[in-house]
N, CA, C and O of each residue as an XYZ file, in Angstrom:
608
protein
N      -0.299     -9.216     -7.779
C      -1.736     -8.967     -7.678
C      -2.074     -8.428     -6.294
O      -2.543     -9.199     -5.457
N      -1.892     -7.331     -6.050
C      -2.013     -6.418     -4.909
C      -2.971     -5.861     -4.698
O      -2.896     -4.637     -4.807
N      -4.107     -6.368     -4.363
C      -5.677     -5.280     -4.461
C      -5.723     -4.935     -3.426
O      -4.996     -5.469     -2.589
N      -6.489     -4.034     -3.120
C      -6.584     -2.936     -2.038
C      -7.952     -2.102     -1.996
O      -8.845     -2.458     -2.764
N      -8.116     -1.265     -1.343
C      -9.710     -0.898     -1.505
C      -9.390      0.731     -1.228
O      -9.015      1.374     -0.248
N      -9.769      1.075     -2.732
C      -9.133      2.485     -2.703
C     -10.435      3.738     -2.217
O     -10.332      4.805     -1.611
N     -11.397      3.155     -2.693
C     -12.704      3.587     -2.232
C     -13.596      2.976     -1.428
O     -13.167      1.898     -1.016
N     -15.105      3.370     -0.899
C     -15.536      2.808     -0.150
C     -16.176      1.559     -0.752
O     -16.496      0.600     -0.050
N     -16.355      1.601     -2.094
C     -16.801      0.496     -2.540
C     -16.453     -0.615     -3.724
O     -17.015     -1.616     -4.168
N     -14.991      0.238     -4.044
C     -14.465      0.120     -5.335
C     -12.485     -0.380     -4.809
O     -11.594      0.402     -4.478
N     -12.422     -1.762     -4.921
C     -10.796     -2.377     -5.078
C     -10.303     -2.212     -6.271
O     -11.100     -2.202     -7.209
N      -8.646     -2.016     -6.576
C      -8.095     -2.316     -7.684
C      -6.740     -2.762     -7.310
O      -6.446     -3.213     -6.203
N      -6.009     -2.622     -8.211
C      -4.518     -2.604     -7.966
C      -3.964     -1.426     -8.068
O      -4.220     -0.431     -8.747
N      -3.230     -1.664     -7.353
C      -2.154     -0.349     -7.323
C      -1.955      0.120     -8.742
O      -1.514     -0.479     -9.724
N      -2.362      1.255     -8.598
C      -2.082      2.146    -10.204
C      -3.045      1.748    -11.722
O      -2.917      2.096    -12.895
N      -4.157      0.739    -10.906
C      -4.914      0.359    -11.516
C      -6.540      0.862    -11.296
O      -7.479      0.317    -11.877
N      -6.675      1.925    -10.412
C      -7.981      2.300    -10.248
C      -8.630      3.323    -11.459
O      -8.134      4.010    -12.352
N      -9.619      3.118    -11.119
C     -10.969      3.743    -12.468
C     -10.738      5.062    -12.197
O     -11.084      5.493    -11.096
N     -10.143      5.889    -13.109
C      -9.919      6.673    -13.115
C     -11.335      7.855    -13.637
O     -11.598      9.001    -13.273
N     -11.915      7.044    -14.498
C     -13.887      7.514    -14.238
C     -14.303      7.573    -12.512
O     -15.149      8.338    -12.048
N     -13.517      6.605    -11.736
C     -14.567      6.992    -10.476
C     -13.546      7.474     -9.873
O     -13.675      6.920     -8.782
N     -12.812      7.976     -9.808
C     -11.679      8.684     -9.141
C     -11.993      9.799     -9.343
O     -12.287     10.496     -8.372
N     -12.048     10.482    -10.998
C     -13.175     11.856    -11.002
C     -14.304     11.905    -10.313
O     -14.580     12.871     -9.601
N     -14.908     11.092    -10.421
C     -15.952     11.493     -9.554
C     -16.422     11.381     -8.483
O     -17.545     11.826     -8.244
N     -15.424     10.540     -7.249
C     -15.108     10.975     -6.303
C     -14.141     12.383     -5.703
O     -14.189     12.950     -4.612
N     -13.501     12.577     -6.603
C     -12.724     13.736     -6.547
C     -13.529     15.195     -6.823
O     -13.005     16.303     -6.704
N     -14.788     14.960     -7.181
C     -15.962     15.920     -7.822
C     -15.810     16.722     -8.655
O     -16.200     17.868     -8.436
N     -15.358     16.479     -9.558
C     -14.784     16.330    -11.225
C     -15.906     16.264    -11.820
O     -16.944     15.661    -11.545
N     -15.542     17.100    -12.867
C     -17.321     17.380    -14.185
C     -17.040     15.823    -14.977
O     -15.890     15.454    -15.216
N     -17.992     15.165    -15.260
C     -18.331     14.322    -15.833
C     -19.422     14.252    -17.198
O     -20.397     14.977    -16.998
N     -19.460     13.565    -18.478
C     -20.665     13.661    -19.045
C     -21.930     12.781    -18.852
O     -22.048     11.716    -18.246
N     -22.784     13.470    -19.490
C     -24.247     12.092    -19.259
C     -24.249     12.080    -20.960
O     -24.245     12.944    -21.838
N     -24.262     10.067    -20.891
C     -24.278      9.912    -22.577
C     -25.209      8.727    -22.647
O     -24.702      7.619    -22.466
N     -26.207      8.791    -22.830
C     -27.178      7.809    -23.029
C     -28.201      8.309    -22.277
O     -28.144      9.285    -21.530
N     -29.595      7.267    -22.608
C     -30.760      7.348    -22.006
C     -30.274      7.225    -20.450
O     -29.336      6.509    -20.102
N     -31.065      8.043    -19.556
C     -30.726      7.857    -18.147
C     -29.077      8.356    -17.499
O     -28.679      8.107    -16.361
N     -28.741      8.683    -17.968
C     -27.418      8.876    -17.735
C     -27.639     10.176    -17.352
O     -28.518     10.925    -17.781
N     -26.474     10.500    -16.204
C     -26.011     11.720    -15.077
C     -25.117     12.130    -15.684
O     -24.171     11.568    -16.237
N     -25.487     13.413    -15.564
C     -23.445     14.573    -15.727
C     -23.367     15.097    -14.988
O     -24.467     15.001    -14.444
N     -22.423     16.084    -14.094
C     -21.932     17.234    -13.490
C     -20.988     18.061    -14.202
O     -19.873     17.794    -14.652
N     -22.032     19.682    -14.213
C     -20.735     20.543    -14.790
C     -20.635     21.776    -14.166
O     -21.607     22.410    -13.754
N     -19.573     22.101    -14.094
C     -19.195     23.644    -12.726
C     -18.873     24.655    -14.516
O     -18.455     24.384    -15.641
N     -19.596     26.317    -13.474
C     -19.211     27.073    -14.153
C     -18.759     28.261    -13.584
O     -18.074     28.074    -12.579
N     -18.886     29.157    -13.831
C     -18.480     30.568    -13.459
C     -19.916     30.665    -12.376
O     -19.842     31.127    -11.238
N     -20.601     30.380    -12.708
C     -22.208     31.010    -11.851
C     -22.037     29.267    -11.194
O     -20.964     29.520    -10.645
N     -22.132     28.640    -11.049
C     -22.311     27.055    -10.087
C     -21.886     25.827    -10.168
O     -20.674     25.764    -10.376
N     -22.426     24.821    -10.082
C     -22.134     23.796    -10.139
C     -23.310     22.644    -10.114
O     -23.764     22.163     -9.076
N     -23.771     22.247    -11.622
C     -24.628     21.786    -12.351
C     -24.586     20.161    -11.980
O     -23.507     19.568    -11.994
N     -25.872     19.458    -11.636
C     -25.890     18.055    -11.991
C     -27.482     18.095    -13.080
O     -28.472     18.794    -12.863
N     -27.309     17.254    -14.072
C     -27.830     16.930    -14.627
C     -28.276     15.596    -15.081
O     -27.765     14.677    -14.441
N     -29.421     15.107    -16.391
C     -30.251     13.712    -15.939
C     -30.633     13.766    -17.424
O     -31.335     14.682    -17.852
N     -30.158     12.758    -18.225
C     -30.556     12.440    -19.588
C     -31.950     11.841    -19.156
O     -32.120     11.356    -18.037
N     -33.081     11.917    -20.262
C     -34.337     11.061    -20.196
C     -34.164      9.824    -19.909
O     -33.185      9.408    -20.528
N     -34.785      8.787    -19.074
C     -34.770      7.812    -19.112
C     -35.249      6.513    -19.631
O     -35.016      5.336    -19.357
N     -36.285      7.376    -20.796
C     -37.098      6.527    -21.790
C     -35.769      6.614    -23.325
O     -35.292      7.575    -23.927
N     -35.674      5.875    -23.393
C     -34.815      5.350    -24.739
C     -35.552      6.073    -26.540
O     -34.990      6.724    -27.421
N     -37.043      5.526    -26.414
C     -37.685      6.344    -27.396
C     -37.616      7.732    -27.756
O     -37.701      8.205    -28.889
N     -37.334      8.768    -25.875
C     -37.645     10.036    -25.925
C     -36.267     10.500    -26.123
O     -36.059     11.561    -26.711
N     -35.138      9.639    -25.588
C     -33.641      9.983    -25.839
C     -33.341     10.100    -26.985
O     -32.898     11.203    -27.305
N     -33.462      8.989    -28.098
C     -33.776      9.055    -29.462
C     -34.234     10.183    -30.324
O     -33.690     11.003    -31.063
N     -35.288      9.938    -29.992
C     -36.442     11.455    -30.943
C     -35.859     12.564    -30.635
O     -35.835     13.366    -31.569
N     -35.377     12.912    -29.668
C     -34.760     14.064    -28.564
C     -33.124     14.504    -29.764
O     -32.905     15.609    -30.261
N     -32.309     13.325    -29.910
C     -30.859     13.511    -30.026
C     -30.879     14.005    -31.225
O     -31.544     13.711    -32.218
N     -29.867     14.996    -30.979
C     -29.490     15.592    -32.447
C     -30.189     17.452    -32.228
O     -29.680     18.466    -32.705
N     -31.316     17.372    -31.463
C     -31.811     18.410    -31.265
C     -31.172     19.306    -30.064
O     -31.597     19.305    -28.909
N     -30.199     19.983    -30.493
C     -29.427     20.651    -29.311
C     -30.096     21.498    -28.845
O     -30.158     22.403    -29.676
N     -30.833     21.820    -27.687
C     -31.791     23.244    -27.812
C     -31.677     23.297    -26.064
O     -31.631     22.223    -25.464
N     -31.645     24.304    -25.471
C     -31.247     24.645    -24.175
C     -32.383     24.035    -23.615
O     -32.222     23.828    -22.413
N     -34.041     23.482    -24.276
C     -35.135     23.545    -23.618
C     -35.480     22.138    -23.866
O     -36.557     21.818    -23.362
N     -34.825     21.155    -24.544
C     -34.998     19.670    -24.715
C     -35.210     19.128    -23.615
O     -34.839     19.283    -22.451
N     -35.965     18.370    -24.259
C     -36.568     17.782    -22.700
C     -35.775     16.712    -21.618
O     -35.955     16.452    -20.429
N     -34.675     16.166    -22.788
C     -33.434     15.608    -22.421
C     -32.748     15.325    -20.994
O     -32.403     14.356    -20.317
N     -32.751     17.149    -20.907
C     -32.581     17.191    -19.551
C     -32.689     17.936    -18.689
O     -32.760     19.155    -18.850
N     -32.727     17.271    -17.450
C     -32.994     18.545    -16.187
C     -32.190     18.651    -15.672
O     -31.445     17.731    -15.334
N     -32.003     20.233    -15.340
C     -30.612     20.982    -14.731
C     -30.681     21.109    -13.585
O     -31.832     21.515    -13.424
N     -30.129     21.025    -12.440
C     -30.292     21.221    -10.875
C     -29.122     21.802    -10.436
O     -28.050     21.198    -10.476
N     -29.244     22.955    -10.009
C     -28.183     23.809     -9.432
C     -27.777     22.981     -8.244
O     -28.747     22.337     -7.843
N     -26.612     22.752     -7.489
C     -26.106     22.236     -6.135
C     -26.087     23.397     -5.454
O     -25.221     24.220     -5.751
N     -27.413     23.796     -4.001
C     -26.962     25.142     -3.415
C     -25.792     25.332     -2.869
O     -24.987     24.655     -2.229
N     -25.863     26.287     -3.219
C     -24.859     26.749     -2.442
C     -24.128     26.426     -1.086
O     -23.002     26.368     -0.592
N     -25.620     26.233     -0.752
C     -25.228     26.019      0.478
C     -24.486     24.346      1.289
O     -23.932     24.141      2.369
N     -24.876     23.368      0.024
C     -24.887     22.070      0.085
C     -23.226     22.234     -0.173
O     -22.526     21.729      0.705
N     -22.554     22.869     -1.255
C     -21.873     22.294     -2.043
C     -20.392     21.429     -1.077
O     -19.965     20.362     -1.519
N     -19.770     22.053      0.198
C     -18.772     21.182      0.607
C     -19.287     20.008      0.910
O     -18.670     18.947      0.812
N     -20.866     20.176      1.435
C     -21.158     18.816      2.317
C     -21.447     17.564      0.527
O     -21.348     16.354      0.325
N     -21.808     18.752     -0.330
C     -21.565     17.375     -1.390
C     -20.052     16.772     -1.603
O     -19.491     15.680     -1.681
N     -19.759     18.115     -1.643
C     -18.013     17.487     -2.050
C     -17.479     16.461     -1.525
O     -16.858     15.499     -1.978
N     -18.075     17.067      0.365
C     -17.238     15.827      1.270
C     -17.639     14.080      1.099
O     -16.870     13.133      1.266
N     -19.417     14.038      0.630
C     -19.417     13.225      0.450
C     -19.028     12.471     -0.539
O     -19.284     11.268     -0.487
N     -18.274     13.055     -1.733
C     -17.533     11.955     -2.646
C     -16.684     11.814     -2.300
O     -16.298     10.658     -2.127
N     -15.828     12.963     -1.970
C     -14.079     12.852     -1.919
C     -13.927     11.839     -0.339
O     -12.811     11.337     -0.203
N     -14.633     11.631      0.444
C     -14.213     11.472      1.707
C     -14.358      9.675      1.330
O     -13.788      8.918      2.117
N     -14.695      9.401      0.800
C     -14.997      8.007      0.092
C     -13.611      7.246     -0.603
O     -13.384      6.068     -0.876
N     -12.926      8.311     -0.728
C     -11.533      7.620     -1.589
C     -10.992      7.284     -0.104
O     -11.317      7.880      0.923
N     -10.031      6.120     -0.221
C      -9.451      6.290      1.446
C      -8.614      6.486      1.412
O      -8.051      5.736      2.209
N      -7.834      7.197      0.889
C      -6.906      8.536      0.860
C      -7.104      9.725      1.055
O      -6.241     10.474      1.513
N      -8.355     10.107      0.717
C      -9.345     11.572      0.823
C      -8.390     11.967     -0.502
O      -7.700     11.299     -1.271
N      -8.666     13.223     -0.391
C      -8.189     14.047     -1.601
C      -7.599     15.164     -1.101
O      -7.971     15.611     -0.016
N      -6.190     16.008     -2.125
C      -5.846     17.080     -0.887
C      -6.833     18.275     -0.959
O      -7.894     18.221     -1.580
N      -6.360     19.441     -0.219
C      -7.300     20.461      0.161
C      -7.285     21.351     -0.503
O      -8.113     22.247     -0.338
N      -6.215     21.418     -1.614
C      -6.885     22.405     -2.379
C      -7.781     22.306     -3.498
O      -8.245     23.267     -4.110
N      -8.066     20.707     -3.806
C      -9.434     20.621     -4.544
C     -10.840     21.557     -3.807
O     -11.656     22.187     -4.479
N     -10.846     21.476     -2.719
C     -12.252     22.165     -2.466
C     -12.594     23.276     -2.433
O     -13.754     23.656     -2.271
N     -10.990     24.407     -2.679
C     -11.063     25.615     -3.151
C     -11.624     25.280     -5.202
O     -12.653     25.672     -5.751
N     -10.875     24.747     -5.597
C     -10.902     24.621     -7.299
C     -12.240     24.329     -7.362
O     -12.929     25.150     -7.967
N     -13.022     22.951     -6.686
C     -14.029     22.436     -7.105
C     -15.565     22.809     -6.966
O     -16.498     22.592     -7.738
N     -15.506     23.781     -5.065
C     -16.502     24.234     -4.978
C     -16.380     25.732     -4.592
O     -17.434     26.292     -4.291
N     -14.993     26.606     -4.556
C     -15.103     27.879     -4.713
C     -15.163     28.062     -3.062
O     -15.158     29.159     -2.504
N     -15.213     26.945     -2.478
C     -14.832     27.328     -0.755
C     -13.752     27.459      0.074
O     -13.182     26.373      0.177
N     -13.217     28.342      0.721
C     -12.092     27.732      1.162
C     -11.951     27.328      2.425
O     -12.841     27.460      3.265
N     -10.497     26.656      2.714
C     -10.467     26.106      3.979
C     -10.639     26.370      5.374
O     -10.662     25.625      6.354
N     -10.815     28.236      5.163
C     -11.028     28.618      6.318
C     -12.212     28.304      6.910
O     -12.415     27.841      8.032
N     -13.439     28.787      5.516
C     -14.708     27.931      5.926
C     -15.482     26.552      6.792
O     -16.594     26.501      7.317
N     -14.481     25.583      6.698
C     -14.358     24.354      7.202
C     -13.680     24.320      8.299
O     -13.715     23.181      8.764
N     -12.931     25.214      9.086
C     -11.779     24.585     10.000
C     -12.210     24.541     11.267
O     -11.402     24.056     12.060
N     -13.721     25.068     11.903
C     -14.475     24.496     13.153
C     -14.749     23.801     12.861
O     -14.955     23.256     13.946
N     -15.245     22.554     11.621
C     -15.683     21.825     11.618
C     -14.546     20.400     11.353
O     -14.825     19.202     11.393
N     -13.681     20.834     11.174
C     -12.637     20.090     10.584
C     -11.998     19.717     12.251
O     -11.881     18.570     12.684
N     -11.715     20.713     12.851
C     -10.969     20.730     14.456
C     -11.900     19.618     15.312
O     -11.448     18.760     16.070
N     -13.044     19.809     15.056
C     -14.399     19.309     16.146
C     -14.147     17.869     15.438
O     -13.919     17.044     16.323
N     -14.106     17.235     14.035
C     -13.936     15.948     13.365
C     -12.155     15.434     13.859
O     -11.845     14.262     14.074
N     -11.639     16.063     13.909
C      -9.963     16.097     14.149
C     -10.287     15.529     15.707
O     -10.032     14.367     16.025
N     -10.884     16.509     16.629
C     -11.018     16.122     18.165
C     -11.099     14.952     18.729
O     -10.608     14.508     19.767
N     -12.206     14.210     17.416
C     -12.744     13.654     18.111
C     -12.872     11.851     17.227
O     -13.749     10.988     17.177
N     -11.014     12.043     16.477
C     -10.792     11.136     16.015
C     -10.884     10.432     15.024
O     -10.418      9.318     14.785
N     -11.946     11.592     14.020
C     -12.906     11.376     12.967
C     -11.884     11.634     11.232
O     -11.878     10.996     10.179
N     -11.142     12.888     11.711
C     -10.722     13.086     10.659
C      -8.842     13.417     11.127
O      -8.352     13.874     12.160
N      -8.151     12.896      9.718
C      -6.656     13.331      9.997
C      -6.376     14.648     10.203
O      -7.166     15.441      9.690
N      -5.339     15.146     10.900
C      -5.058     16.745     11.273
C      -4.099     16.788      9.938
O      -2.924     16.729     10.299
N      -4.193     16.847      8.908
C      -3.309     17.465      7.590
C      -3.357     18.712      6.985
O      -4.273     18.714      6.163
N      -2.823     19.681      7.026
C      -2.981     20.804      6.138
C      -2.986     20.570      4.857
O      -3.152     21.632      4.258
N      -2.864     19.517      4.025
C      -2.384     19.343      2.861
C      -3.556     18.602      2.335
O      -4.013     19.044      1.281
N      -4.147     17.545      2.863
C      -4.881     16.811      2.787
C      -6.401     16.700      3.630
O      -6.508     16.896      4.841
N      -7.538     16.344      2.710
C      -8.860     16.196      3.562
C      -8.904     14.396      3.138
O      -8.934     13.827      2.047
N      -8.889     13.793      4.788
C      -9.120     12.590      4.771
C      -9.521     12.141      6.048
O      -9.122     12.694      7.073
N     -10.409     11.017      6.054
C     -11.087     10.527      7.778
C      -9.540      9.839      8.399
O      -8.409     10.285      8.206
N      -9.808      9.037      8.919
C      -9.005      8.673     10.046
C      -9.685      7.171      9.822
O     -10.708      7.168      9.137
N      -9.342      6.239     10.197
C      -9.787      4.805      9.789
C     -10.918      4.408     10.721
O     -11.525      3.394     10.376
N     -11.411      5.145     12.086
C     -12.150      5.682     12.700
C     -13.110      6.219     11.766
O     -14.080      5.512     11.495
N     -12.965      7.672     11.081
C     -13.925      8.371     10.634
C     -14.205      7.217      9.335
O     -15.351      7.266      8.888
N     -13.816      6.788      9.066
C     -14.183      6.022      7.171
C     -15.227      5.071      7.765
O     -16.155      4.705      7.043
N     -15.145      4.682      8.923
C     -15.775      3.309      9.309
C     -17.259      4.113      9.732
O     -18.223      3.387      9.488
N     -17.692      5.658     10.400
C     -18.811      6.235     10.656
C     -18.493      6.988      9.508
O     -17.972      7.960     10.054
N     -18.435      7.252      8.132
C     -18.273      7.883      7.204
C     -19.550      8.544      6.767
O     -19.506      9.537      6.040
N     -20.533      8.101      7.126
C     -22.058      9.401      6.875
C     -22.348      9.935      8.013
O     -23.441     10.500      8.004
N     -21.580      9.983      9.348
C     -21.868     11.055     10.321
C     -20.701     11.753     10.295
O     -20.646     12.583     11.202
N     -19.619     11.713      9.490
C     -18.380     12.131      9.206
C     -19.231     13.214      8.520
O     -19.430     14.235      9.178
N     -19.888     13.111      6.989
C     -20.316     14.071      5.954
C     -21.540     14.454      6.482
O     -21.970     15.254      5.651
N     -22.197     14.373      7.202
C     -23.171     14.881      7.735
C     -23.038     16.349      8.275
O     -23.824     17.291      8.376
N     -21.762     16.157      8.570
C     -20.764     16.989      9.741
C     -20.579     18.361      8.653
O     -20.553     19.494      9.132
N     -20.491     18.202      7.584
C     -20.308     19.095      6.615
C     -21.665     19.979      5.918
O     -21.497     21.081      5.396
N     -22.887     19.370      5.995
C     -24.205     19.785      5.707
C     -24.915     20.545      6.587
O     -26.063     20.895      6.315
């Protein structure tokens, strides 16, 4: 019984973590299935979060009616401009981080984009120097929202 704390808020055992929140720290499309319930979905044009109704009656009356204009749900583009500093804030949460070429796959950025900001977090103790990998430093996990701040 080996628990460990694989995320910032989430222990398991070794080879036993939620692999639901592992996607979605990893910023992985997810569905929304019920009243109130969140999805994220990436496409060719962005990268979608979305918001089932949160009234149960209107989820109801609503289901079954597939129609792009249901009231179901609301679509919110992630700008553009947000999207590493969103990324960083899930993935930087696993305390492993995640490697680096998810943030080419996930948000279409690449690493060159990041690497003044990555050097200046590296400098200054915040983040590991890995080419392979984006992860804080046990330093950076412990200031972990001026870590992702750093990315916005």
């Amino acid at each position: 019984s080996n628990i460990y704390q694989y995320e910032v808020s989430a222990w398991s055992r070794e080879g036993e973590e939620s692999r639901h929140n592992v996607n979605y720290w990893q910023f992985g499309d997810y569905l929304a299935i019920g009243a109130g319930a969140h999805g994220k979905v990436s496409t060719g044009e962005g990268v979608y979060r979305f918001q089932r109704t949160r009234h149960p009656a209107h989820y109801l009356e609503e289901f079954g009616r597939a129609t792009t204009t249901s009231r179901i749900n609301s679509l919110t583009a992630i700008p553009n401009e947000d999207l590493v500093g969103e990324f960083m804030m899930n993935a930087l949460r696993l305390r492993n981080g995640v490697a680096l070429k998810l943030l080419s796959e996930r948000t279409g950025k690449t690493p060159a984009s990041i690497s003044s900001t990555l050097e200046s977090l590296e400098a200054r103790g915040l983040m590991v120097n890995d080419k392979e990998r984006l992860a804080t430093t046990a330093r950076g996990y412990r200031y972990l929202d001026s870590v992702v701040e750093s990315f916005f």
